[in-house]
C-alpha atoms as a printed R data frame, in Angstrom:
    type eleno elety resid chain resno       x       y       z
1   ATOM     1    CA   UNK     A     1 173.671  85.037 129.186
2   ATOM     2    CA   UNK     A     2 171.804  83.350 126.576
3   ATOM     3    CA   UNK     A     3 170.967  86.011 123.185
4   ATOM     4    CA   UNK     A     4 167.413  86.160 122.202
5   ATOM     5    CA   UNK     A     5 165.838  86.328 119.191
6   ATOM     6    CA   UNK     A     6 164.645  89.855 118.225
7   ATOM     7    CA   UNK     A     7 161.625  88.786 117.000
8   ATOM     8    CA   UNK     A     8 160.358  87.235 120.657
9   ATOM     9    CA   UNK     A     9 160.988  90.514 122.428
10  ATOM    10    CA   UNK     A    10 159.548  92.597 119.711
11  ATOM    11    CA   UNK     A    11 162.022  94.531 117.998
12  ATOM    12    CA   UNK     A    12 163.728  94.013 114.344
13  ATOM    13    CA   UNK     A    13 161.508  91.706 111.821
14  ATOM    14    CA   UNK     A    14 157.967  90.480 112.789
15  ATOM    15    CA   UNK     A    15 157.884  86.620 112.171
16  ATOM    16    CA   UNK     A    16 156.502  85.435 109.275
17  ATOM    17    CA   UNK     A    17 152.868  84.467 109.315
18  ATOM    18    CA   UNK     A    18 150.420  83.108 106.800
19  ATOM    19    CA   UNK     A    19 147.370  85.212 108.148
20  ATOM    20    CA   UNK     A    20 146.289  87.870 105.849
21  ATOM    21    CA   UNK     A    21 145.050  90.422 108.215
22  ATOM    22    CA   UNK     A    22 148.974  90.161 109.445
23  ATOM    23    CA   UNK     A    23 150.703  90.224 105.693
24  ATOM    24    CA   UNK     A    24 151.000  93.317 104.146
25  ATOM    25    CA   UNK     A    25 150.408  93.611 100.328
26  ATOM    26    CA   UNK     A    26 152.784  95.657  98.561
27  ATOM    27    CA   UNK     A    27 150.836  95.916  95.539
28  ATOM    28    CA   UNK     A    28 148.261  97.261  97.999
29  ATOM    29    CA   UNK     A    29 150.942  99.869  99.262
30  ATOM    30    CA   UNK     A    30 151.547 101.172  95.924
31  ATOM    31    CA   UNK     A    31 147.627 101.110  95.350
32  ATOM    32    CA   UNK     A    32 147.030 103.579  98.111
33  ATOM    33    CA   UNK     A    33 149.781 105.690  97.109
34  ATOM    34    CA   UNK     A    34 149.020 105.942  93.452
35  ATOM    35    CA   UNK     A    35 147.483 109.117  91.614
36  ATOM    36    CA   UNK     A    36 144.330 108.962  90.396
37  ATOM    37    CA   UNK     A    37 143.984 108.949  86.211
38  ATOM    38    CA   UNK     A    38 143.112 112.292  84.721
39  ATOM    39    CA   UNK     A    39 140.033 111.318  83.792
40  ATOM    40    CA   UNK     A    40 139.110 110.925  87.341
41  ATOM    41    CA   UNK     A    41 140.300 114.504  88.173
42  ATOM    42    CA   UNK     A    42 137.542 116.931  88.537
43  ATOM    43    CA   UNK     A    43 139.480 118.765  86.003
44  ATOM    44    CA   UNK     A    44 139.442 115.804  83.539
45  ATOM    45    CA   UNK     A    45 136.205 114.949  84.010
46  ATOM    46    CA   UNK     A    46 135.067 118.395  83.268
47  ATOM    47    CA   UNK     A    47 137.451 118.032  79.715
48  ATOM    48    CA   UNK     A    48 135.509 115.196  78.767
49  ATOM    49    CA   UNK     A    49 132.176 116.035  79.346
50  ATOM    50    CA   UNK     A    50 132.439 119.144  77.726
51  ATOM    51    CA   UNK     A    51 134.376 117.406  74.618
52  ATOM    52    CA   UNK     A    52 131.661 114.929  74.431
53  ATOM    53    CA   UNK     A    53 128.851 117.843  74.353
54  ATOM    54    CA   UNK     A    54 130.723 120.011  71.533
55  ATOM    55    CA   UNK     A    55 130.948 116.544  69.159
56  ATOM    56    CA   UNK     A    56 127.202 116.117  70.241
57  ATOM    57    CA   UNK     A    57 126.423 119.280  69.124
58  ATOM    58    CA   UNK     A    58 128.797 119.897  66.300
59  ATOM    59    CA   UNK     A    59 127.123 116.212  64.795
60  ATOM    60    CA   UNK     A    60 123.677 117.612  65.791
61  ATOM    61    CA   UNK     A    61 124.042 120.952  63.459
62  ATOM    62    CA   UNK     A    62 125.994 118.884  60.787
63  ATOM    63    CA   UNK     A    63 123.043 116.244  60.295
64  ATOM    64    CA   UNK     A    64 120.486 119.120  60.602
65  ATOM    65    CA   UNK     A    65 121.364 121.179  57.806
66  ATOM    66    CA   UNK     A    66 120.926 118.139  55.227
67  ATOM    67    CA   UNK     A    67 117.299 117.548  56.783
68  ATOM    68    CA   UNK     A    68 114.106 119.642  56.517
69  ATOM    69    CA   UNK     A    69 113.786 122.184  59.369
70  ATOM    70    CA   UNK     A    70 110.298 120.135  60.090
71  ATOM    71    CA   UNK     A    71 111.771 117.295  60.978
72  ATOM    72    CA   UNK     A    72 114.912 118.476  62.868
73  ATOM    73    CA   UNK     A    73 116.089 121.907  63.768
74  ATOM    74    CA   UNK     A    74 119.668 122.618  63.919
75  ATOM    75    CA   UNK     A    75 121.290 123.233  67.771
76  ATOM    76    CA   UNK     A    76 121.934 127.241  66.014
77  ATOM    77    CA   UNK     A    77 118.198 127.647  65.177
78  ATOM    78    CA   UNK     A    78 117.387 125.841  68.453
79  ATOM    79    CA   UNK     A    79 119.222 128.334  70.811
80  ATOM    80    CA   UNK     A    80 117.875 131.385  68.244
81  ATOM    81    CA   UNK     A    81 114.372 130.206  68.948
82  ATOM    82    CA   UNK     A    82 115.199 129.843  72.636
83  ATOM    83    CA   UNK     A    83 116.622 133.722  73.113
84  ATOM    84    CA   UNK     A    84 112.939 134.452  70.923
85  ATOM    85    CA   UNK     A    85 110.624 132.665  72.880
86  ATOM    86    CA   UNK     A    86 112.323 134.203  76.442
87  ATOM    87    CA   UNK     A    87 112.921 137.528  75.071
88  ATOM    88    CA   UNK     A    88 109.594 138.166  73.726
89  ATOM    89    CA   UNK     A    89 106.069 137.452  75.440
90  ATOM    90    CA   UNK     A    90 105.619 134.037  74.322
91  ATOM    91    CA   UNK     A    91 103.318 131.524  76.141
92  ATOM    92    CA   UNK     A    92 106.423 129.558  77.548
93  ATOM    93    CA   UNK     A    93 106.971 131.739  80.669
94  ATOM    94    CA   UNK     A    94 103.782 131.315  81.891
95  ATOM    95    CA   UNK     A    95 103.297 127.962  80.807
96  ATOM    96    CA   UNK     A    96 106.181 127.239  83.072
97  ATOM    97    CA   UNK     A    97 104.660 129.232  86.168
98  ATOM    98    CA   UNK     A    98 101.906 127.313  85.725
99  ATOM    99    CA   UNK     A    99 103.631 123.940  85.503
100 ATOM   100    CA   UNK     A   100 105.954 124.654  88.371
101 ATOM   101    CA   UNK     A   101 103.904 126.101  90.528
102 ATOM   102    CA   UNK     A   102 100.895 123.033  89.622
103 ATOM   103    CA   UNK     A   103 104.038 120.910  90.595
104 ATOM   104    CA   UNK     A   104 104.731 121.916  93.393
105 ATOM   105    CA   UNK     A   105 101.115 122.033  95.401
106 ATOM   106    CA   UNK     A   106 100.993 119.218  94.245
107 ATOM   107    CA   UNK     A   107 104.206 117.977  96.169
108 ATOM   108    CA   UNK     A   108 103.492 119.782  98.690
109 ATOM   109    CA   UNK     A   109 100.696 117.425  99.543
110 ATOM   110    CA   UNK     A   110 102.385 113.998  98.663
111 ATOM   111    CA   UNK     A   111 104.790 115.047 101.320
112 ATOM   112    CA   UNK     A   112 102.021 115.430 103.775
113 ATOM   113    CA   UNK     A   113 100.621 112.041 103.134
114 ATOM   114    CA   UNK     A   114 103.409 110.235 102.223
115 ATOM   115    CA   UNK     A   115 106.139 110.907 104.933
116 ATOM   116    CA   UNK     A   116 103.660 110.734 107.811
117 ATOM   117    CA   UNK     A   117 102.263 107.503 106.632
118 ATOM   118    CA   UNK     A   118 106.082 106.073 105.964
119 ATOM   119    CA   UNK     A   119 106.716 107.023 109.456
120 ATOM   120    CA   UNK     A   120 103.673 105.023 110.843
121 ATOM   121    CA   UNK     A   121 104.309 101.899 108.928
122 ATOM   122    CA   UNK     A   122 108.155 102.134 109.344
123 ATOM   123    CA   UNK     A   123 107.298 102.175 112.900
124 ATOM   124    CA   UNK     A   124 104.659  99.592 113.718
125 ATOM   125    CA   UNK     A   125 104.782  96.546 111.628
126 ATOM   126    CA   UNK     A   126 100.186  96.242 112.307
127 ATOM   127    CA   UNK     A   127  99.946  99.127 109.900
128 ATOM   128    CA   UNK     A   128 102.881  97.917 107.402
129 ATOM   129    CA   UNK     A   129 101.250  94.042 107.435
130 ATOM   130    CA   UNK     A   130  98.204  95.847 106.406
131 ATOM   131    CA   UNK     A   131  98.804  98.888 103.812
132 ATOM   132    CA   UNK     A   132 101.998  97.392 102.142
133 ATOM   133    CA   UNK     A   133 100.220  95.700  99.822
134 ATOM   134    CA   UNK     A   134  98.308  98.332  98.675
135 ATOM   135    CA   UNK     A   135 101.456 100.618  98.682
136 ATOM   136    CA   UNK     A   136 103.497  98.172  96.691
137 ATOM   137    CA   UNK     A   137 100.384  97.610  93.666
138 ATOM   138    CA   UNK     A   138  99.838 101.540  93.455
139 ATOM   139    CA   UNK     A   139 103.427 102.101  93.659
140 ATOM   140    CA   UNK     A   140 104.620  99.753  90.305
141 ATOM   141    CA   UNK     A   141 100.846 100.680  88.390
142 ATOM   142    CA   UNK     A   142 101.766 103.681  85.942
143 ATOM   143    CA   UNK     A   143 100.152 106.848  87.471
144 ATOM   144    CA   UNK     A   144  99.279 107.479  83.085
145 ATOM   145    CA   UNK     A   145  96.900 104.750  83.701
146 ATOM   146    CA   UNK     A   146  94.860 106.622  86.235
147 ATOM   147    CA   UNK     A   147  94.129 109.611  83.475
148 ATOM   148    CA   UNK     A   148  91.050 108.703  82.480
149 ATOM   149    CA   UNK     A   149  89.559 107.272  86.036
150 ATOM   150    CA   UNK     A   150  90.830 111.065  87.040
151 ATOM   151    CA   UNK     A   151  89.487 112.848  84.364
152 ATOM   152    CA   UNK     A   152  85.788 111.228  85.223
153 ATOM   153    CA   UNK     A   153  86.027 111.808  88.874
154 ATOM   154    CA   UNK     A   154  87.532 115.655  88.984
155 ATOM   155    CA   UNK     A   155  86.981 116.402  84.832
156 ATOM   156    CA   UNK     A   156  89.143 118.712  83.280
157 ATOM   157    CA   UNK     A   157  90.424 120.948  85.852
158 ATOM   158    CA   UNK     A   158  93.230 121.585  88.068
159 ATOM   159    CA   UNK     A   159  92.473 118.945  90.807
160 ATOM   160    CA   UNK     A   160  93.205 116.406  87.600
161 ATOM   161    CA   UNK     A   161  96.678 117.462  87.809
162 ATOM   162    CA   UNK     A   162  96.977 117.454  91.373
163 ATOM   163    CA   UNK     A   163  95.872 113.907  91.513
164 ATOM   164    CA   UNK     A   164  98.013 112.619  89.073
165 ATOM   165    CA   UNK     A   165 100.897 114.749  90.376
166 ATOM   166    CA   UNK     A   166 100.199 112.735  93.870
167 ATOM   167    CA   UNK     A   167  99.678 109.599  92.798
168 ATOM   168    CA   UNK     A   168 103.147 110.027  91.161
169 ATOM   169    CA   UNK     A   169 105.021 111.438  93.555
170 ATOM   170    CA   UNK     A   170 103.592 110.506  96.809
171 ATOM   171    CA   UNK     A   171 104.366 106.314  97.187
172 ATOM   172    CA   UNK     A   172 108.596 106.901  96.802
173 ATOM   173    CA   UNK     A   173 108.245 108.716  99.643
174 ATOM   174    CA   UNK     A   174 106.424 106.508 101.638
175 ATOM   175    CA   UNK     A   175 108.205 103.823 100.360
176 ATOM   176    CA   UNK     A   176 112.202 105.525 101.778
177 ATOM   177    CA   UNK     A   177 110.749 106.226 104.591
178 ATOM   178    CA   UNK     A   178 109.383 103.350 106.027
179 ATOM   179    CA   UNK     A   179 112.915 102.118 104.816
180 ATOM   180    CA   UNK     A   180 114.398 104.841 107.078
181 ATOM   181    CA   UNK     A   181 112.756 104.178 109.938
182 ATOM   182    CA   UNK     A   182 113.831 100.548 109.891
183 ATOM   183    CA   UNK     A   183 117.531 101.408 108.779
184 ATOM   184    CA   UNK     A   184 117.424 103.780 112.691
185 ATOM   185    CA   UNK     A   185 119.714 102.066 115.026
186 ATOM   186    CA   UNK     A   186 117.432  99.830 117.486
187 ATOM   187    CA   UNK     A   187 119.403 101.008 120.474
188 ATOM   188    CA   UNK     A   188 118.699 104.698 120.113
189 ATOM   189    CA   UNK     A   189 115.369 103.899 119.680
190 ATOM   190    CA   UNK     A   190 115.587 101.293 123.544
191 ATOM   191    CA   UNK     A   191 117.776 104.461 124.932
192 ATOM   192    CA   UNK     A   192 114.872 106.850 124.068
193 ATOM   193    CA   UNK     A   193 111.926 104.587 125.840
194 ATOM   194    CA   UNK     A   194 114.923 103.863 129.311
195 ATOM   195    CA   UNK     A   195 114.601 107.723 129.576
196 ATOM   196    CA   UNK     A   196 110.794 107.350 129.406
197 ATOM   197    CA   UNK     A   197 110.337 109.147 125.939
198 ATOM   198    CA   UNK     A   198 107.186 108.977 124.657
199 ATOM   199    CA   UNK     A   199 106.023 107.724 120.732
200 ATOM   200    CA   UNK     A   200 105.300 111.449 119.770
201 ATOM   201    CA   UNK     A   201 109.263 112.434 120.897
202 ATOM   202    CA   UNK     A   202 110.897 109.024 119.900
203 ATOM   203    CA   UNK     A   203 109.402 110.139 116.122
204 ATOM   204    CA   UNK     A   204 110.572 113.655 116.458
205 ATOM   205    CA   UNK     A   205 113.958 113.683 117.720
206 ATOM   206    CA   UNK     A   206 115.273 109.777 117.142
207 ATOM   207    CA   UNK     A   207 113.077 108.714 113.266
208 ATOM   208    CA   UNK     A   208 112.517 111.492 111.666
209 ATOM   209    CA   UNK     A   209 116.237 112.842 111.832
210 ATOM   210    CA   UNK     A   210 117.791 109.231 110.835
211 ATOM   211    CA   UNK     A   211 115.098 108.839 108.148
212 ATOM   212    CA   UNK     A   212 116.049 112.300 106.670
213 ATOM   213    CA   UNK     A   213 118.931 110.744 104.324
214 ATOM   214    CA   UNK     A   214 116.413 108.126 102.839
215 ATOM   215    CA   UNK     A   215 113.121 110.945 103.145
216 ATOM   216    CA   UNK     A   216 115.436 112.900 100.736
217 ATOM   217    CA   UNK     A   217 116.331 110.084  98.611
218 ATOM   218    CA   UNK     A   218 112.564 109.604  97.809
219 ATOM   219    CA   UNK     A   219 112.187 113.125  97.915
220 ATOM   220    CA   UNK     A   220 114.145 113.251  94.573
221 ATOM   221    CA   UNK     A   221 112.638 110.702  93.187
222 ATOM   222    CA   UNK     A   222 109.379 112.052  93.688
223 ATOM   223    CA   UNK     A   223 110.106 115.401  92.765
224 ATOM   224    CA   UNK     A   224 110.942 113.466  89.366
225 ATOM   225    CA   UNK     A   225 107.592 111.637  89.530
226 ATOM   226    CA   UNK     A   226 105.736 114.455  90.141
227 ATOM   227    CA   UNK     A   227 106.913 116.748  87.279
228 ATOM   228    CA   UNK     A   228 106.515 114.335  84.875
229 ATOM   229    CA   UNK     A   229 102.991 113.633  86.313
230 ATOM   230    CA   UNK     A   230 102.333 117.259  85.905
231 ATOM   231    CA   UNK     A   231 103.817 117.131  82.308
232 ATOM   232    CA   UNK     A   232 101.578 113.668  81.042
233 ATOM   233    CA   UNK     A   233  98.432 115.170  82.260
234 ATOM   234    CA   UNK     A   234  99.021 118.798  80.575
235 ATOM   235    CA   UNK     A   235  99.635 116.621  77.546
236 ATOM   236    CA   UNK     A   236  96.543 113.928  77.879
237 ATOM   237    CA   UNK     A   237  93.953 115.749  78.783
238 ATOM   238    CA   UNK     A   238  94.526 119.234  79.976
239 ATOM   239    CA   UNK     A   239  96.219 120.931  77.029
240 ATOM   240    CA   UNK     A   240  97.613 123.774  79.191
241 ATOM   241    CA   UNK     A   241 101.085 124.425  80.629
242 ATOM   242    CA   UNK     A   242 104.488 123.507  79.394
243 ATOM   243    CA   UNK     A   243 102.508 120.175  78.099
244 ATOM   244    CA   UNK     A   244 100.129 122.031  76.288
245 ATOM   245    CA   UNK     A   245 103.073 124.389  74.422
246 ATOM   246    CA   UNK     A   246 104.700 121.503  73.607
247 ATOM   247    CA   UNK     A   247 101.764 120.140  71.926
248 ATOM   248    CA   UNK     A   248 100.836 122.809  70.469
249 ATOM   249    CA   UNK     A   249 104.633 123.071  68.657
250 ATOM   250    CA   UNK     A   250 104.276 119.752  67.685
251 ATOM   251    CA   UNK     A   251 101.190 119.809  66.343
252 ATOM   252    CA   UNK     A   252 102.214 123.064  63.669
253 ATOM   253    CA   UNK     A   253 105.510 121.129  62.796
254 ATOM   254    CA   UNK     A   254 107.621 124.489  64.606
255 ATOM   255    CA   UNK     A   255 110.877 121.623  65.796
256 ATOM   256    CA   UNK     A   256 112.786 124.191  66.858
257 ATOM   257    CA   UNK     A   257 110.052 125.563  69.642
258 ATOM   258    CA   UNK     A   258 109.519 121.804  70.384
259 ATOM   259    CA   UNK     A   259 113.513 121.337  71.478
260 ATOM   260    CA   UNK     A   260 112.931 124.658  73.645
261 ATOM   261    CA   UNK     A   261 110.058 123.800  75.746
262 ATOM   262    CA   UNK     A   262 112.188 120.027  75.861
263 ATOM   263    CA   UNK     A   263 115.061 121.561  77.384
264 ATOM   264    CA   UNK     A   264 113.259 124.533  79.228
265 ATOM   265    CA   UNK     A   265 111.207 120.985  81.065
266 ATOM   266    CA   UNK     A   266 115.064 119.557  81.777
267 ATOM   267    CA   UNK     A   267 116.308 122.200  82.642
268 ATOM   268    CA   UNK     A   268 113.416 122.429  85.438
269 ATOM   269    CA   UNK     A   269 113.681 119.192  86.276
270 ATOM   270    CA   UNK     A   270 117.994 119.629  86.653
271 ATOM   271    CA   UNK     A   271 117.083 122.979  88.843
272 ATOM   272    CA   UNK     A   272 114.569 121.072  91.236
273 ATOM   273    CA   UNK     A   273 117.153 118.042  91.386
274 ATOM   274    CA   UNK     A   274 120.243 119.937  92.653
275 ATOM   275    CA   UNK     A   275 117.916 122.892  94.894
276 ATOM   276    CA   UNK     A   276 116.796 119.015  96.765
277 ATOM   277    CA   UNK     A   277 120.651 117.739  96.745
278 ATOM   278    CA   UNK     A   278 121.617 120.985  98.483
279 ATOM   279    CA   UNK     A   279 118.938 120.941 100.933
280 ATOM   280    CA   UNK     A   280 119.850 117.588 101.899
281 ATOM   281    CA   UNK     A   281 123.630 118.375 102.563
282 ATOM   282    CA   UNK     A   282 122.207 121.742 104.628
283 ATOM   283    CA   UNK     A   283 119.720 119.402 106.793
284 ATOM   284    CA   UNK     A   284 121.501 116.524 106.819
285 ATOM   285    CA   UNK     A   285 125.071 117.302 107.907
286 ATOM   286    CA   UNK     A   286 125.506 113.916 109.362
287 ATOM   287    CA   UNK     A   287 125.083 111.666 106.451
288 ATOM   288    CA   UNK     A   288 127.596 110.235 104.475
289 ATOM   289    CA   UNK     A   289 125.384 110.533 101.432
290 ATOM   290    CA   UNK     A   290 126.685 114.261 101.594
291 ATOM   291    CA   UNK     A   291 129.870 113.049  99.955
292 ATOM   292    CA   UNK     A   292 127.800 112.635  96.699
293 ATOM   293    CA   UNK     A   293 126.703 116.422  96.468
């Protein structure tokens, strides 16, 4: 009886073979198998960041102290200023009632408009041939530049804010969600209309939960938009709010107040960003874009 090669019944050493799907890489192997750098641990990541922030700061006071107070407050003076304004009954806590809570009306109704009208023009290409244009030029225009056509048609009132705060805000969410509805897989979309779905349940149980990752997506960004709609128009013509403290600061030369209400507005903006990341992982279990919260 003749032997045979290993190879031709399988066992032992796989013939050689010059197609890369077939040819392992050890450098590959030992890629796969290798520890991430410290830096890339949460735990140095954390190290770094907060070394980074301490030479910020420590630079920050350093420079300060050579400088008049008028011109740049010191991070100490800052944070003293902070516990002052918070502590006692300053304007900035109900400046920033009023600015969040402007904000979010606001919002409210740019995710009326916007996510309905994404879903329409996402879904029929008619009403995308026609409004995309439009969508596109009001989307890139500065909302700043609509101040004064605002301030003429509403004058100096709340609804200025409102419209400014919705012409910021409300276009990135039409904008993600017309790219949501496109990015739905065609065949669930076929599968819903062979089990005789109509357009009202294809939208509510096959678009609007694929869309969700990219409605959230624009849903940040227009959270983003919005406050710092709500922000410009305190500041440009309203004089009221966290805009109008700030101005107000600036105006009487108090830096240290000015930093305050700056970081008091980040740290809004920071809050409204991560309460919107969370929501997203909560609704949208499904998503791989979890993986980034």
């Amino acid at each position: 009886m003749t032997a045979r090669n290993p190879a031709e019944i399988g066992l032992g050493t796989p013939p050689l073979t010059d197609s890369p799907e077939l040819v392992a890489s050890p450098t590959e192997d030992l890629e796969v198998g290798k520890k991430p750098g410290f830096l890339y641990t949460r735990r140095g990541m954390f190290i770094v960041r907060l070394a980074t922030l301490v030479i910020i700061i420590g630079l920050w006071e350093w420079y300060a102290r050579g400088v008049s107070p008028a011109l740049l407050a010191p991070p100490s003076r800052i944070l003293e200023k902070g516990f002052e304004m918070f502590a006692t009954e300053s304007d900035l806590i109900p400046a920033i009632i009023q600015s969040v809570g402007t904000m979010f009306i606001g919002l409210a109704l740019s995710i009326a408009v916007g996510i309905p009208l994404g879903l329409i023009m996402g879904r029929f290409k008619t009403a995308e041939a026609v409004l995309d244009p439009y969508v596109m030029f009001l989307y890139v225009l500065p909302s700043v530049a609509f101040v004064p056509v605002f301030v003429v048609m509403f004058g100096l009132d709340i609804k200025l804010r409102l419209a400014l705060i919705f012409m910021s805000a409300a276009f990135p969410l039409i904008i993600n969600t017309i790219a949501g509805v496109k990015h739905v897989d065609q065949e669930l979309i076929d599968g819903g209309v062979s089990f005789t779905a109509n357009e009202r349940q294809i939208t509510r149980t096959i678009l609007l939960p694929g869309s969700l990752p990219f409605i959230f997506a624009g849903l940040r960004i227009g959270f983003s938009a919005a406050w710092v709609g709500c922000i410009v128009a305190e500041m440009t013509a309203l004089i009221t709010g966290m805009g109008g403290v700030l101005l107000e600061a600036a105006a009487r030369f108090r830096t240290a107040e000015v930093f305050v209400v700056i970081f008091a507005i980040m740290a809004v903006a920071v809050t409204i960003q991560w309460f919107t990341a969370r929501l997203e992982y909560w609704l949208t279990p499904w998503s791989r874009t979890n993986e980034r919260v």
